[in-house]
C-alpha positions as CSV (number, residue, x, y, z in Angstrom):
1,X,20.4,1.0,-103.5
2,X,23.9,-1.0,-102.6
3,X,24.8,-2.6,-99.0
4,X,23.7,-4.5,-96.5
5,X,23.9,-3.5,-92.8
6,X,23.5,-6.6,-91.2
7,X,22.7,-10.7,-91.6
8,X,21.0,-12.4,-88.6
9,X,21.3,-16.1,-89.0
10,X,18.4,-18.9,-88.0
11,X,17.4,-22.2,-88.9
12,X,15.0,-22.2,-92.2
13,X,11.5,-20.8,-91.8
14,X,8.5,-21.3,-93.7
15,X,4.9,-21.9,-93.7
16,X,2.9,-25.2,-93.3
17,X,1.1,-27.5,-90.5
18,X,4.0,-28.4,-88.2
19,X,2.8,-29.3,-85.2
20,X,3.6,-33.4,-85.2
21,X,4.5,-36.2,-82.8
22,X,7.0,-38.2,-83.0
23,X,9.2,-41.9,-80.9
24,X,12.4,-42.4,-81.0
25,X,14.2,-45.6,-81.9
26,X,17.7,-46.6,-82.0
27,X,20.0,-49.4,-84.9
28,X,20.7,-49.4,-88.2
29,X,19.4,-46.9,-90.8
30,X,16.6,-48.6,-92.6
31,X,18.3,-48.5,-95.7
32,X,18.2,-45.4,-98.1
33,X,15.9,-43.6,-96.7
34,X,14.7,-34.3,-96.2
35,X,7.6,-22.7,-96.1
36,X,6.7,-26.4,-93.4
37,X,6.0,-23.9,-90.5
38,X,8.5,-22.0,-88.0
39,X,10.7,-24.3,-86.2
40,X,10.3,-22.6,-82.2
41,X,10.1,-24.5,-79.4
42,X,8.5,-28.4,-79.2
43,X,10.6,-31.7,-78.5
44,X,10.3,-35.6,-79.7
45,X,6.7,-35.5,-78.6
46,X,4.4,-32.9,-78.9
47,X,6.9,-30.9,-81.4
48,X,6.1,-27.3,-83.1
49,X,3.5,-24.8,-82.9
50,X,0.5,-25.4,-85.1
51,X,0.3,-23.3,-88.6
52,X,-2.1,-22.9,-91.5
53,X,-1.0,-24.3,-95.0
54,X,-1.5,-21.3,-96.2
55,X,0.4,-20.8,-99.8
56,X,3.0,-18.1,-100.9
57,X,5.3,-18.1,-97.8
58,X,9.1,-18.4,-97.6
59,X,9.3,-22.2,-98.3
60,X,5.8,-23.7,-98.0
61,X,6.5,-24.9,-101.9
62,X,2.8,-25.2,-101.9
63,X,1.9,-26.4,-105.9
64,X,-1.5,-26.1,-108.4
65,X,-4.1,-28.8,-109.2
66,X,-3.5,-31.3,-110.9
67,X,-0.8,-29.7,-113.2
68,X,2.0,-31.7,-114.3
69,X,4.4,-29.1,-115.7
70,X,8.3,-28.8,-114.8
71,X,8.2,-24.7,-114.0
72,X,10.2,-23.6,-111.1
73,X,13.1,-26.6,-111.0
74,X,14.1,-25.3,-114.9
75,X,13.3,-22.0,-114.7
76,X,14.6,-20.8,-111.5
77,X,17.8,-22.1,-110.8
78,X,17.8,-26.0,-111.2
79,X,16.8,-29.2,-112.8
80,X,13.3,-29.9,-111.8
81,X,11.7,-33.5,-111.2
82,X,9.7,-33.2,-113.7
83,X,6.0,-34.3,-114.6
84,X,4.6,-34.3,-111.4
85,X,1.0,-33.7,-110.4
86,X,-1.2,-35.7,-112.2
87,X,-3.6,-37.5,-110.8
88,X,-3.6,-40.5,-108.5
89,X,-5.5,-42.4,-110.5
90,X,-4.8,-45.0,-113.6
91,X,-1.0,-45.4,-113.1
92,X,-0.1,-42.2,-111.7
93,X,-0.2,-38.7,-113.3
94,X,2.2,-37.7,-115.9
95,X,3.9,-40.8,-116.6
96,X,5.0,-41.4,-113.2
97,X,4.6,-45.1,-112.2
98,X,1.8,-46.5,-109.8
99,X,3.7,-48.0,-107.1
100,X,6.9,-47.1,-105.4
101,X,8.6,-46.7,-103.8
102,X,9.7,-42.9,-105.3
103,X,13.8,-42.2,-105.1
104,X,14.5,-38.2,-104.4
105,X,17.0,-37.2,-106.7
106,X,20.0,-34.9,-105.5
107,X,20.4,-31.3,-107.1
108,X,17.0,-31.4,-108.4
109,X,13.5,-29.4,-107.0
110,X,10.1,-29.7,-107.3
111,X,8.6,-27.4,-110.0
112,X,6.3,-24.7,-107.1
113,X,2.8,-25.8,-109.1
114,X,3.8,-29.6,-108.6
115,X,4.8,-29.8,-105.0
116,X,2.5,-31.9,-102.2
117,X,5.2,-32.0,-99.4
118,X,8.3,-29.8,-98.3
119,X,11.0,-31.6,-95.9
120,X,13.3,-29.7,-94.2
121,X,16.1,-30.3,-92.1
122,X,18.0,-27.6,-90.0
123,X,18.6,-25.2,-87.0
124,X,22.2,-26.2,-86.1
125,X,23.0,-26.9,-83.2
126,X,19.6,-27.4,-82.1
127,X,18.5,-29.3,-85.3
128,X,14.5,-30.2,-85.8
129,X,13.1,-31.9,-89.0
130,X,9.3,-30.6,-89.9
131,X,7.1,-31.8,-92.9
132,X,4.1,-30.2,-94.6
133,X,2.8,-33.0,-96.4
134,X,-1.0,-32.9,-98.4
135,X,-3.4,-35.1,-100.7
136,X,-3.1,-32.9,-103.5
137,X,-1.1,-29.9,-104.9
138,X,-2.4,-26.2,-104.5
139,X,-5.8,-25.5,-107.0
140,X,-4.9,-21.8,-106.2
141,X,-0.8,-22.1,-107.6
142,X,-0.5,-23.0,-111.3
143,X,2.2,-21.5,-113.7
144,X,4.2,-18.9,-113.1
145,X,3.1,-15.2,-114.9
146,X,6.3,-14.1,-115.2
147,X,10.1,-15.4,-114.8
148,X,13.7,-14.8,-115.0
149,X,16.2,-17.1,-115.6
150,X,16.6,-17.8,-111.7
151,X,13.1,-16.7,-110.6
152,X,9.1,-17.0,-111.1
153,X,6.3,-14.8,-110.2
154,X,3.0,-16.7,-108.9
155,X,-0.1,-15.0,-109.4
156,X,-3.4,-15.3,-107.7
157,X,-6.8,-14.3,-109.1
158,X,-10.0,-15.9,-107.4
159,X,-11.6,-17.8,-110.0
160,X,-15.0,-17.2,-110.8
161,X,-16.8,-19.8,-109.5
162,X,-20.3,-20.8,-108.3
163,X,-21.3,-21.6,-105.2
164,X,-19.1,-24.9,-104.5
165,X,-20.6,-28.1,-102.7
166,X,-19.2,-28.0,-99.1
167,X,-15.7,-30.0,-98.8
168,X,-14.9,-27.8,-102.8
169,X,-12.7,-24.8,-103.0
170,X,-12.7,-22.5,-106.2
171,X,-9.3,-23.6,-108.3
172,X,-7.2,-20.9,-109.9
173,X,-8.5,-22.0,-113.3
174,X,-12.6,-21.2,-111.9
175,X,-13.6,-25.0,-111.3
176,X,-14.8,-26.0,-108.1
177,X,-12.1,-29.1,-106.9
178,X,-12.0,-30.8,-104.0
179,X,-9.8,-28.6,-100.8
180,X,-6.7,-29.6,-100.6
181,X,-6.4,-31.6,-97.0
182,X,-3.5,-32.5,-94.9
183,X,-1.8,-36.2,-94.5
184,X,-2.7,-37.6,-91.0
185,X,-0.9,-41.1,-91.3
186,X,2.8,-39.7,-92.4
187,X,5.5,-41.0,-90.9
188,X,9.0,-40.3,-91.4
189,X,12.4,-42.5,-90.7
190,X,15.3,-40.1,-90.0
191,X,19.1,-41.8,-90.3
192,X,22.5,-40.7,-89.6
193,X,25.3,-43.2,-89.5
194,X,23.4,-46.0,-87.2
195,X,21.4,-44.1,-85.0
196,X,17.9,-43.5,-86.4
197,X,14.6,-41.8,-85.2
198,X,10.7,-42.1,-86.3
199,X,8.3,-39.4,-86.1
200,X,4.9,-39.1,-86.8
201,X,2.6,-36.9,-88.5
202,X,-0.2,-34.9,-85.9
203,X,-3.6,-37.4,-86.6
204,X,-5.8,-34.5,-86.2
205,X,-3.4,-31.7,-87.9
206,X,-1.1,-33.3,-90.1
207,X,2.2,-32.5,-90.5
208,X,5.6,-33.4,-88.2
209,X,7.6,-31.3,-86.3
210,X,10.8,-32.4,-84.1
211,X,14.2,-31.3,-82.3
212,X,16.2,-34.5,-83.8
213,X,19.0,-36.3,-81.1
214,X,21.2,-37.7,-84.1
215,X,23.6,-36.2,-86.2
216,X,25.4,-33.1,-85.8
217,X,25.6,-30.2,-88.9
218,X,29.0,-32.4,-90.5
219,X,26.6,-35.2,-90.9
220,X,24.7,-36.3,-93.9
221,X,20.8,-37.8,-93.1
222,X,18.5,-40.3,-94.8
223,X,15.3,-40.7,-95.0
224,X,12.4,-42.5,-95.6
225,X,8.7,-40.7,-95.9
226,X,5.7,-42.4,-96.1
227,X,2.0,-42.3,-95.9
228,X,-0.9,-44.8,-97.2
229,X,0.6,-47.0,-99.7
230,X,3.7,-44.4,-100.8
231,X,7.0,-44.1,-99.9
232,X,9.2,-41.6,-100.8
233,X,13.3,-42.4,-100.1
234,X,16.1,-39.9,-99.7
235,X,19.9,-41.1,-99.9
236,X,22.0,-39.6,-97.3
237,X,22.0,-35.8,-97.9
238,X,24.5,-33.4,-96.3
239,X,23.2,-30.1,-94.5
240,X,24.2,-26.6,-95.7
241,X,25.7,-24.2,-93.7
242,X,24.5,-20.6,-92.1
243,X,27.8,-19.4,-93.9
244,X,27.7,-17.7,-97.1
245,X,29.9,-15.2,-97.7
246,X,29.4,-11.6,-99.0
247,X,25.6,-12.1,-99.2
248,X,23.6,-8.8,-100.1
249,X,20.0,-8.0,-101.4
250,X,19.9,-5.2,-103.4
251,X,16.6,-3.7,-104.4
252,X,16.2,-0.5,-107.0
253,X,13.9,1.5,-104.9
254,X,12.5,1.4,-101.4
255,X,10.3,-0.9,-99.5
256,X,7.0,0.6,-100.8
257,X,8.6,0.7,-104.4
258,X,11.2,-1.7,-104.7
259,X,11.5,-2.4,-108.3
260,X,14.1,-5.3,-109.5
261,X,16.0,-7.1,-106.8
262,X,18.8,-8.9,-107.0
263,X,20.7,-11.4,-104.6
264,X,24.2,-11.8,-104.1
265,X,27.1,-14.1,-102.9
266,X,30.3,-15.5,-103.1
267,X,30.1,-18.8,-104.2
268,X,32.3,-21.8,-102.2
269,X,34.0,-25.0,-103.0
270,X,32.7,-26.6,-99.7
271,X,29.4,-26.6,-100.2
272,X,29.4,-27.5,-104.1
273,X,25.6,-28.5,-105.4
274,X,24.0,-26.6,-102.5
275,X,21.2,-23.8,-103.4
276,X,20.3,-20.2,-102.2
277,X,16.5,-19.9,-102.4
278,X,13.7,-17.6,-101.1
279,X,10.0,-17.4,-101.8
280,X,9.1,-13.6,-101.3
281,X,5.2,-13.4,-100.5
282,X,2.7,-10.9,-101.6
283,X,2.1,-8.2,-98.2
284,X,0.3,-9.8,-95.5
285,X,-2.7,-7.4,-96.0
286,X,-3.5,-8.7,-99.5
287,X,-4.9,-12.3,-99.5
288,X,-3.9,-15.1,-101.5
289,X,-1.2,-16.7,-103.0
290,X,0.8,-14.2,-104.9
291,X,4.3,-14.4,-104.3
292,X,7.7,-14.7,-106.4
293,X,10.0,-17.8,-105.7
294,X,13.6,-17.7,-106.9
295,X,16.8,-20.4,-106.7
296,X,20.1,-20.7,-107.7
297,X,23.0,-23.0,-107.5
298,X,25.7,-21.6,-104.9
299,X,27.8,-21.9,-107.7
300,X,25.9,-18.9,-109.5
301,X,26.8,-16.9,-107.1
302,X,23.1,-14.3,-107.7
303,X,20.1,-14.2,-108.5
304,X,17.7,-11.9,-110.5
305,X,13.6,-10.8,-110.4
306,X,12.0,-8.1,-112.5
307,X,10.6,-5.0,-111.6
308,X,7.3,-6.7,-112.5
309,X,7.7,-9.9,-110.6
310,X,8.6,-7.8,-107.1
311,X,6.7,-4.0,-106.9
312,X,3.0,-6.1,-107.1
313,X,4.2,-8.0,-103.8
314,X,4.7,-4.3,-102.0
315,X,1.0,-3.2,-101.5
316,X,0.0,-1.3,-98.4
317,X,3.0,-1.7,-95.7
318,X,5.8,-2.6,-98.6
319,X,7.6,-5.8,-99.1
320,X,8.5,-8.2,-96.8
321,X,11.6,-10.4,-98.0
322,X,11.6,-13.4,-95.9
323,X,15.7,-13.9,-96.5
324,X,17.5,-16.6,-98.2
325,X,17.6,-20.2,-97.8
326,X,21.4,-21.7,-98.3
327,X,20.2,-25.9,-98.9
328,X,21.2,-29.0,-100.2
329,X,18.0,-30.3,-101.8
330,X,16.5,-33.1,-103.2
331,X,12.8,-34.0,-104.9
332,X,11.0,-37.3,-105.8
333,X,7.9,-37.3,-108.5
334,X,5.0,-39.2,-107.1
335,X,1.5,-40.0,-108.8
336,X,0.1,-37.6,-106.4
337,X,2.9,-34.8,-107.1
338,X,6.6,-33.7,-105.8
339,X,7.9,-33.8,-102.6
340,X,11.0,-31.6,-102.1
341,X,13.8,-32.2,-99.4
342,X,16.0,-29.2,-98.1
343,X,18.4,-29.3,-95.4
344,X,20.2,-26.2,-94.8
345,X,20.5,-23.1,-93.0
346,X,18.0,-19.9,-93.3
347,X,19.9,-16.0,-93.8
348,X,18.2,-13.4,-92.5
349,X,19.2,-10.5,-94.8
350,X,17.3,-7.2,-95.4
351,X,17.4,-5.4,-98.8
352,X,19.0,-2.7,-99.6
């Protein structure tokens, strides 16, 4: 089926504990220093509504245990940052050093079985900065089943455990591993031009949520992330646009059996090195973490899944595309995993 009837534009949604507090400071940057759940509603103190981590939402970029595998950032659209997700322990996991601090890197994203933390930054012209930010990546994501040049299908299988000790969960692989738990101590220095702003992360939740004071949707942002004895810095990082122009979703079938999708758009010279991403999640009447995430440079101008990697996400009430995400992004490899910085705009577009 061809067309789209109509785009609503918002500010990037996704999935992840967001509820956060947060002060406000003022002087210079602090040198160099961007799902996450639905930004509605809170202030500089108090922030967001409070959301599960749950995996397999629009941009959670929840990962799997202790992988350390570059998946998504290669094969869906991107360079990827590489071995992260080892283990904490020893010098950090998958060759990444010990001690910071950790530089995000521009243009390149978080492979989805690697990623501890999402940043995001958006909602022009009433901007707010949220963080989901945990221990460990996701024991229930691993590698993905299937995948296109530009996009990866996650799938979840309980594993066949038994009973785990109390504080365990039952990994994708069938091992019992400790639950993956929320940061509580994050904090995270926000920068545009001089003006800067601290917020930090819920002590009894985790995660950070914010409307942010500084900066307008021309300006580029810094930041700095930390939590315990990391820190994770992000060079100033410009924001992407709600514009993209000529932006379709065109499925094969219907809702209920959709078969391959593709996304289109026409790519522009003003926002060169940006992305279009989505993560499309199983129906919300199956459980777990089944979902397809694709990404593309602007520049590409599409994207492509499978039959196979869409019609299994369409069970009961039929699929439910979350949109597209149009973001400059960035990701830094800790020992713990990836943490992935996206500051854009979200698309709401329906397929067709």
């Amino acid at each position: 089926m061809r067309g789209c009837r109509f785009v609503m534009l918002a500010g990037i949604v996704g999935v992840g504990l967001v509820v956060g507090c947060s002060s406000s400071t003022s002087g210079k940057p602090g040198g160099t220093a961007g799902s996450a759940g639905a930004a509605q509603g809170g202030g500089t103190s108090g922030g967001g509504p409070a959301q599960g981590g749950t995996a397999g939402k629009a941009s959670g970029g929840q990962a799997g245990a202790g992988k350390s595998t570059a998946g998504a950032g290669a094969s869906a659209g991107g360079s990827d940052a590489g071995g992260a997700g080892g283990e904490a322990e020893g010098g950090g996991g998958g060759g990444v050093p010990a001690t910071g601090p950790y530089a995000a890197v521009k243009g390149q994203r978080c492979p989805v079985e690697s990623v501890i933390g999402v940043v995001e930054l958006g909602g022009f012209p009433s901007p707010y900065v949220q963080v989901a930010l945990y221990n460990q990546t996701d024991p229930w994501i691993s590698d993905a089943e299937l995948s296109t040049p530009t996009c990866e299908f996650h799938h979840y299988t309980a594993g066949g455990c038994p009973p785990c000790d109390a504080g365990d969960v039952c990994s994708l692989a069938g091992a019992c591993v400790p639950e993956r738990l929320t940061i509580k101590d994050a904090k995270l220095l926000v920068s545009s031009g001089a003006a800067q702003r601290e917020y930090t992360a819920n002590p009894t939740l985790g995660g950070i949520y914010s409307q942010i004071d500084i900066g307008d949707a021309a300006s580029s942002y810094a930041m700095t992330l930390s939590w315990g004895e990391t820190e994770v810095t992000l060079s100033a990082l410009p924001v992407a646009s709600e514009t993209l122009t000529n932006v379709a979703v065109n499925i094969e079938g219907d809702s209920q059996q959709p078969g391959a999708l593709d996304a289109t758009w026409q790519a522009s010279a003003q926002a060169a090195g940006a992305f279009v991403r989505t993560r499309i999640p199983i129906n919300h009447h199956a459980a777990g973490p089944t979902f397809t995430e694709c990404a593309a440079p602007e520049s590409a101008g599409a994207f492509h899944a499978d039959a196979a990697m869409i019609d299994p996400l369409a069970v009961i009430t039929g699929l439910e595309f979350q949109g597209l995400e149009h973001v400059f992004v960035a990701a830094a490899t800790t020992p713990a995993g990836c943490v992935e910085f996206r500051f854009g705009a979200q698309i709401f577009v329906f397929p067709q």
